[in-house]
N, C-alpha and C positions, 0 to 999 in steps of 0.2 A: 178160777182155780177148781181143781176136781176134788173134791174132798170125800171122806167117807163119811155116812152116816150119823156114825160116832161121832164124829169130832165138830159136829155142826154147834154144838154151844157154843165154839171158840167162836165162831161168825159175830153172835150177837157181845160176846165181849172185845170186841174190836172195833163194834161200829155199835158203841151205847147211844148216841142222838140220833145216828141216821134211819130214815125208814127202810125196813128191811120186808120187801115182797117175794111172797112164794108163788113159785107156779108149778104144772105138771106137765109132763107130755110124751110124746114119742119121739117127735123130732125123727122120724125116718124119711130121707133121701129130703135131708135140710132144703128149702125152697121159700122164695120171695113173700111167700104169707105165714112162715114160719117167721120172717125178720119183721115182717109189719106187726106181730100176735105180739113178739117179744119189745119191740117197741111202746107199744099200748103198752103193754106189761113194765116196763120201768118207769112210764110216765105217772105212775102211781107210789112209786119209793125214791129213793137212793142206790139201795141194794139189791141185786135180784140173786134170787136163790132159783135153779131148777133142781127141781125133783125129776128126773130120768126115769122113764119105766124101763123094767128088765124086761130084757129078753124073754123070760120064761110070762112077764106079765104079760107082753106083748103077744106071745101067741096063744094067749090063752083068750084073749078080747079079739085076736083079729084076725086069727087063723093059724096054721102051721107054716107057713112059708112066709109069714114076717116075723120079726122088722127082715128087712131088706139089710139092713147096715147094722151091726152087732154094736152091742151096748157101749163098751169101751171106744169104739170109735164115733160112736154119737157121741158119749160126752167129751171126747175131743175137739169135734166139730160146734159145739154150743160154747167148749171154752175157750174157743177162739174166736167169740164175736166178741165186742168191745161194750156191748149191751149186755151180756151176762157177768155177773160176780165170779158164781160159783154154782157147781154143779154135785151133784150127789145123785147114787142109783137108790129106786124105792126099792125098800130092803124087801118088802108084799112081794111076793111070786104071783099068788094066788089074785084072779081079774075079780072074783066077788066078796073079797075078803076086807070088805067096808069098816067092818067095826074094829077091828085090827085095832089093838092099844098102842102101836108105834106111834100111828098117826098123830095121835094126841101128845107123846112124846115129842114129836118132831116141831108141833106146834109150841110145847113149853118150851123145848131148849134152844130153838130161833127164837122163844118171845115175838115172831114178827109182827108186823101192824097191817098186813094185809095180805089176803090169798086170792089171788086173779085164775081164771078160771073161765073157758068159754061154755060152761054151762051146769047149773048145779053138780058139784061135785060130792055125793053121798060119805068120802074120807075124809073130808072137811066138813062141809054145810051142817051136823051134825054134832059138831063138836066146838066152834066156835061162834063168837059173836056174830051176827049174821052184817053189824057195822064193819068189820073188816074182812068181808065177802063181795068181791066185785067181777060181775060177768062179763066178758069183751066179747060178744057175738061176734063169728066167725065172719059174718057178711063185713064185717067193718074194716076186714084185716086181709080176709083170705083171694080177693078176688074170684081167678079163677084156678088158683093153684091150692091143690090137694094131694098130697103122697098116695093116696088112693087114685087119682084121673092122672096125676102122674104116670105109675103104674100101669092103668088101661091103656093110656098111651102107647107106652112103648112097646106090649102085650099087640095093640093094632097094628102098630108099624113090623113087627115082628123082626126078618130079615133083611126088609127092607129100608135100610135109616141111611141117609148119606151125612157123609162126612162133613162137619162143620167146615173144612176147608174147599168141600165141594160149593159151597156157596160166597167165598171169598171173591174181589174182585181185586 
């Protein structure tokens, strides 16, 4: 379910015993070790919550010309795996805006009991217990798929891409 911001308290009063895990990400041009990350990622709760970066966060960490897929249709595409809960955009625009007092908002009105995480995250790591801080190194999950090697991909093949039906028999 996509929810806003706001209304994330409701999350933790609806599911008082279950474990409720947060994560973050971009989720652009969804791929096979985006389902393995979030896999890992619910093997640790009940409930998963993503945090969506905005658009405006996104090209501020990774350029102008991403995400690739605009915010509202990522969290479409995350609320339709059967591994996510719930979805919410980080309200932060701003790629260095760490200490941002949402954060710690976010973390009291989920109450959650754990924040996954492929590698110290400075908007958490800082604010909470570091017992309910766990890293899933990307190697474990991501193979060889990356929305960045994605991306050069298709950047390589250029005009040149045949048709998936050009390879049917």
């Amino acid at each position: 379910m996509i929810v806003h911001v706001k209304d994330i308290a409701n999350i933790r009063s609806q599911y008082k015993q279950e474990k409720i895990v947060l994560t973050s990400g971009t989720f652009d041009l969804l791929h096979v070790g985006h389902l393995r990350y979030l896999s890992a990622v619910k093997s640790f709760g009940d409930v998963v919550v993503v945090m969506l970066s905005s658009d405006e966060r996104v090209k501020a960490r990774k350029g102008s010309k991403r995400p690739i897929i605009l915010e509202n249709d990522r969290a479409q595409m995350l609320d339709a795996l059967k591994i996510v809960d719930y979805v919410f955009i980080d309200p932060i625009k701003s790629a260095s805006d760490h200490d941002n007092p949402t954060y710690a908002e976010i973390v009291t009105n989920l109450q959650l009991d754990m924040y996954a995480t492929d590698g110290p995250d400075p908007r958490f790591w800082n604010i909470m217990d570091h017992s309910k801080l766990t890293i899933i190194p990307r190697s474990e999950v991501e193979s060889h798929a990356s929305t960045s090697a994605i991306i050069s991909h298709i950047v390589r093949l250029g005009t040149d891409v045949d048709s998936p039906r050009d390879h049917q028999e």
